[in-house]
C-alpha positions in Angstrom: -64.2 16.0 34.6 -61.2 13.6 35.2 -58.3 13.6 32.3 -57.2 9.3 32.4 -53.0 9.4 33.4 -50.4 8.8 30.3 -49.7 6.0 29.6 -46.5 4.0 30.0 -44.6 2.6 26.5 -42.3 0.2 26.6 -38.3 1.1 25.4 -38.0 1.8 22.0 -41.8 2.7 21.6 -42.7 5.4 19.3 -45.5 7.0 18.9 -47.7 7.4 15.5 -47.1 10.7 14.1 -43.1 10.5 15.3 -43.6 13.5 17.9 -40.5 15.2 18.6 -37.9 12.7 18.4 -39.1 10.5 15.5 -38.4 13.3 13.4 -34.7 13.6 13.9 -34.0 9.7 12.8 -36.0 10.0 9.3 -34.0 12.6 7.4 -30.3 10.9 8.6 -31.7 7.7 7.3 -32.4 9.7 4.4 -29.1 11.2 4.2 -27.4 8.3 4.3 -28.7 6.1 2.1 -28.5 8.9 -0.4 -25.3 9.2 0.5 -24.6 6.0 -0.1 -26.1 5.9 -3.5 -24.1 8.6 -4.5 -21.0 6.8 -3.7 -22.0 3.6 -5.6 -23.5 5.8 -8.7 -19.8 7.2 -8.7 -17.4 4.4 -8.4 -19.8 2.9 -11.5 -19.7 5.6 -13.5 -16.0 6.0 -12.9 -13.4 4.9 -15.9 -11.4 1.5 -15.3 -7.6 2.2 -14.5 -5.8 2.4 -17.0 -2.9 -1.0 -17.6 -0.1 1.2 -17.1 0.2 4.9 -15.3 -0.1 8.0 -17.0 3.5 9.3 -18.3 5.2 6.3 -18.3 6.6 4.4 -21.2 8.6 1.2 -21.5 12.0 0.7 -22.9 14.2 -1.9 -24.4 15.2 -2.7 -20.4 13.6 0.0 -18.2 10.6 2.0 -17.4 10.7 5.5 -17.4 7.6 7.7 -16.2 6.7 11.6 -15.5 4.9 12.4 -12.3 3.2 15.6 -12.0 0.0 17.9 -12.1 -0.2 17.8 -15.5 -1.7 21.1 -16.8 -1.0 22.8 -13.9 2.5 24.7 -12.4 3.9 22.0 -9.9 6.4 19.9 -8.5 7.3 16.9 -11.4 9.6 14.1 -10.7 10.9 11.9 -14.2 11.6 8.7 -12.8 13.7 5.5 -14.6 14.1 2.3 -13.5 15.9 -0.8 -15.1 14.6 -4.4 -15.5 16.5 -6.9 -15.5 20.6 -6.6 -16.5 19.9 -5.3 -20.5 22.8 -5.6 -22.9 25.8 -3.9 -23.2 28.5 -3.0 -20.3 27.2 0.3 -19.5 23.9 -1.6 -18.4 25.7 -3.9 -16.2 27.9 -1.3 -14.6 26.9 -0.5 -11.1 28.2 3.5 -12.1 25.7 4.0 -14.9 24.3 8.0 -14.8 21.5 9.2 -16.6 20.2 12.4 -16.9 16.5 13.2 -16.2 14.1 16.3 -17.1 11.1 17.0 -19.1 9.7 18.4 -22.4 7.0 20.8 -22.9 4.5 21.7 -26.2 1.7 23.5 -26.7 -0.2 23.9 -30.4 2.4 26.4 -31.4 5.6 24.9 -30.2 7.8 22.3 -28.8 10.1 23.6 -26.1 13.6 22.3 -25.8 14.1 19.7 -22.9 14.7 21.2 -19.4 16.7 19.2 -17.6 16.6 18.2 -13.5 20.1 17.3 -13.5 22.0 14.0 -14.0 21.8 10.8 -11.0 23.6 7.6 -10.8 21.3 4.7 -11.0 21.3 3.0 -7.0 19.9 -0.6 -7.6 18.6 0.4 -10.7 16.6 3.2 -10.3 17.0 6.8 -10.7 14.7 9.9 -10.1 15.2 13.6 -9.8 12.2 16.6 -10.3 11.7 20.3 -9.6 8.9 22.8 -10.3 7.7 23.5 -13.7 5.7 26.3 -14.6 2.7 25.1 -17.0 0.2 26.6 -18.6 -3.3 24.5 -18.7 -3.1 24.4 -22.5 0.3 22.6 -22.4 1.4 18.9 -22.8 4.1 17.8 -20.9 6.6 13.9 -21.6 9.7 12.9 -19.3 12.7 13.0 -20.9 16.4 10.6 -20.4 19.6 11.2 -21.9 22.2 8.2 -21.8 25.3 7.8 -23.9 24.1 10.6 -26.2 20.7 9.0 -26.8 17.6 10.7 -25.5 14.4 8.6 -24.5 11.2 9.9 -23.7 7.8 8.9 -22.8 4.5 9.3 -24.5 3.3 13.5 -23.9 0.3 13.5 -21.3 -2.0 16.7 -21.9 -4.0 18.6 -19.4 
Protein backbone atom coordinates (compact mmCIF):
# COMPACT_ATOMS: atom_id res chain seq x y z
CA UNK A 1 0.00 0.00 0.00
CA UNK A 2 1.39 3.45 -1.03
CA UNK A 3 0.33 6.58 1.26
CA UNK A 4 -0.02 9.70 -1.79
CA UNK A 5 2.80 12.68 -0.59
CA UNK A 6 1.27 16.00 1.26
CA UNK A 7 0.39 18.29 -0.41
CA UNK A 8 1.87 21.76 -1.04
CA UNK A 9 -0.50 25.08 0.08
CA UNK A 10 0.14 28.07 -0.99
CA UNK A 11 1.20 31.11 1.77
CA UNK A 12 -1.35 32.03 3.91
CA UNK A 13 -3.32 28.68 3.45
CA UNK A 14 -5.06 27.19 6.22
CA UNK A 15 -6.38 24.27 6.64
CA UNK A 16 -10.23 23.41 7.67
CA UNK A 17 -10.41 22.48 11.20
CA UNK A 18 -7.46 25.36 11.99
CA UNK A 19 -4.82 22.61 13.13
CA UNK A 20 -2.36 23.99 15.35
CA UNK A 21 -1.87 27.40 14.43
CA UNK A 22 -5.38 28.47 13.42
CA UNK A 23 -6.18 28.15 16.92
CA UNK A 24 -3.91 30.79 18.38
CA UNK A 25 -5.44 33.79 15.92
CA UNK A 26 -9.27 33.16 16.96
CA UNK A 27 -9.34 33.86 20.67
CA UNK A 28 -6.89 37.37 20.18
CA UNK A 29 -9.47 38.30 17.62
CA UNK A 30 -11.78 37.58 20.24
CA UNK A 31 -10.05 39.48 22.76
CA UNK A 32 -9.75 42.27 21.04
CA UNK A 33 -12.80 43.13 19.70
CA UNK A 34 -14.13 42.52 23.11
CA UNK A 35 -11.72 44.68 24.21
CA UNK A 36 -12.65 47.13 22.11
CA UNK A 37 -16.25 47.00 23.02
CA UNK A 38 -15.56 47.46 26.43
CA UNK A 39 -13.81 50.57 25.76
CA UNK A 40 -16.60 52.11 23.55
CA UNK A 41 -19.43 50.69 26.15
CA UNK A 42 -17.35 52.83 28.74
CA UNK A 43 -16.64 56.11 27.25
CA UNK A 44 -20.69 55.99 26.45
CA UNK A 45 -21.76 55.23 29.54
CA UNK A 46 -19.39 57.77 31.07
CA UNK A 47 -20.92 61.30 32.41
CA UNK A 48 -20.23 64.56 30.15
CA UNK A 49 -17.54 66.90 31.84
CA UNK A 50 -18.75 68.98 33.77
CA UNK A 51 -18.63 73.30 32.39
CA UNK A 52 -16.42 74.18 35.08
CA UNK A 53 -13.84 71.90 37.34
CA UNK A 54 -14.71 70.46 40.52
CA UNK A 55 -13.82 73.04 43.49
CA UNK A 56 -13.73 76.00 41.69
CA UNK A 57 -15.96 79.01 41.99
CA UNK A 58 -15.99 82.35 40.25
CA UNK A 59 -15.62 85.69 41.80
CA UNK A 60 -16.45 89.29 41.21
CA UNK A 61 -12.74 89.30 39.08
CA UNK A 62 -11.04 85.92 39.73
CA UNK A 63 -11.35 82.31 39.89
CA UNK A 64 -10.48 80.43 42.77
CA UNK A 65 -10.43 76.48 42.81
CA UNK A 66 -9.39 73.47 45.39
CA UNK A 67 -7.31 70.67 43.98
CA UNK A 68 -7.21 67.49 45.75
CA UNK A 69 -8.25 63.85 46.45
CA UNK A 70 -11.30 64.76 47.83
CA UNK A 71 -12.31 62.19 50.52
CA UNK A 72 -9.22 60.97 50.90
CA UNK A 73 -5.81 62.29 53.12
CA UNK A 74 -3.65 64.04 50.34
CA UNK A 75 -1.77 66.72 48.96
CA UNK A 76 -4.46 69.88 48.18
CA UNK A 77 -3.37 72.95 46.44
CA UNK A 78 -6.21 76.20 46.68
CA UNK A 79 -5.37 78.10 43.72
CA UNK A 80 -6.69 82.01 42.71
CA UNK A 81 -6.25 83.65 39.78
CA UNK A 82 -7.48 87.25 38.65
CA UNK A 83 -9.23 88.24 35.39
CA UNK A 84 -8.93 91.10 34.03
CA UNK A 85 -7.74 94.43 36.32
CA UNK A 86 -11.13 94.48 38.85
CA UNK A 87 -11.89 97.62 40.80
CA UNK A 88 -10.29 99.22 43.45
CA UNK A 89 -6.28 99.97 43.93
CA UNK A 90 -5.58 96.91 45.75
CA UNK A 91 -6.59 94.94 42.47
CA UNK A 92 -4.40 97.02 40.34
CA UNK A 93 -1.41 96.77 42.62
CA UNK A 94 1.23 94.55 41.35
CA UNK A 95 1.93 93.80 45.56
CA UNK A 96 -1.53 92.34 46.25
CA UNK A 97 -1.15 89.06 48.88
CA UNK A 98 -3.79 86.77 49.62
CA UNK A 99 -3.90 84.18 51.81
CA UNK A 100 -4.89 80.54 50.75
CA UNK A 101 -6.17 77.29 52.76
CA UNK A 102 -9.12 75.14 53.04
CA UNK A 103 -12.26 74.27 55.11
CA UNK A 104 -13.42 71.07 56.27
CA UNK A 105 -17.14 69.61 57.48
CA UNK A 106 -18.56 66.59 58.08
CA UNK A 107 -22.55 65.96 59.32
CA UNK A 108 -21.59 67.02 62.73
CA UNK A 109 -19.32 69.96 62.24
CA UNK A 110 -17.68 72.72 60.30
CA UNK A 111 -13.98 72.97 61.07
CA UNK A 112 -12.40 76.33 61.27
CA UNK A 113 -10.27 77.30 58.09
CA UNK A 114 -6.66 75.83 57.94
CA UNK A 115 -4.61 77.96 56.27
CA UNK A 116 -1.41 77.17 53.71
CA UNK A 117 0.03 80.40 54.28
CA UNK A 118 -0.23 83.82 52.48
CA UNK A 119 1.47 84.51 48.53
CA UNK A 120 1.76 87.50 46.59
CA UNK A 121 -0.17 87.34 43.37
CA UNK A 122 2.80 87.02 40.27
CA UNK A 123 0.86 88.05 37.03
CA UNK A 124 -2.18 87.46 38.74
CA UNK A 125 -2.18 84.17 40.05
CA UNK A 126 -1.45 82.70 43.32
CA UNK A 127 -1.34 79.07 44.72
CA UNK A 128 0.02 77.42 47.80
CA UNK A 129 -1.27 73.59 49.27
CA UNK A 130 -0.03 70.99 51.86
CA UNK A 131 -1.36 67.70 53.12
CA UNK A 132 -4.66 67.34 54.70
CA UNK A 133 -5.73 64.56 56.61
CA UNK A 134 -9.51 63.60 55.50
CA UNK A 135 -11.77 61.26 56.50
CA UNK A 136 -13.96 59.72 53.49
CA UNK A 137 -17.16 61.03 55.13
CA UNK A 138 -15.79 64.68 54.98
CA UNK A 139 -16.48 67.64 52.56
CA UNK A 140 -13.77 69.80 51.77
CA UNK A 141 -14.10 74.09 49.89
CA UNK A 142 -10.87 76.31 49.20
CA UNK A 143 -10.71 79.13 51.21
CA UNK A 144 -9.11 83.20 50.39
CA UNK A 145 -8.69 85.88 52.77
CA UNK A 146 -8.06 89.47 51.34
CA UNK A 147 -8.43 92.72 53.04
CA UNK A 148 -10.38 90.98 55.92
CA UNK A 149 -12.81 89.37 53.55
CA UNK A 150 -12.86 85.64 53.25
CA UNK A 151 -14.03 83.95 49.86
CA UNK A 152 -14.57 80.39 49.32
CA UNK A 153 -15.67 78.07 46.80
CA UNK A 154 -18.63 75.69 46.66
CA UNK A 155 -17.73 72.40 49.33
CA UNK A 156 -16.91 69.17 47.06
CA UNK A 157 -17.81 65.79 49.01
CA UNK A 158 -16.28 62.48 48.67
Amino acid sequence: MTVPAPRRAHPGFRPPGGGPAAHRYVPRAGVTLAGLCLVAATAAAAPPAPDTPTGCGDLANGRLCLRGPVGATGRYTTAYRRQGPGPGPAAASSDTSVRLGYQRKNTRITAFPGWFGTRRLRQGAAALGGRVEMLPDECIRGVMEHDGTVFVTKWSCG
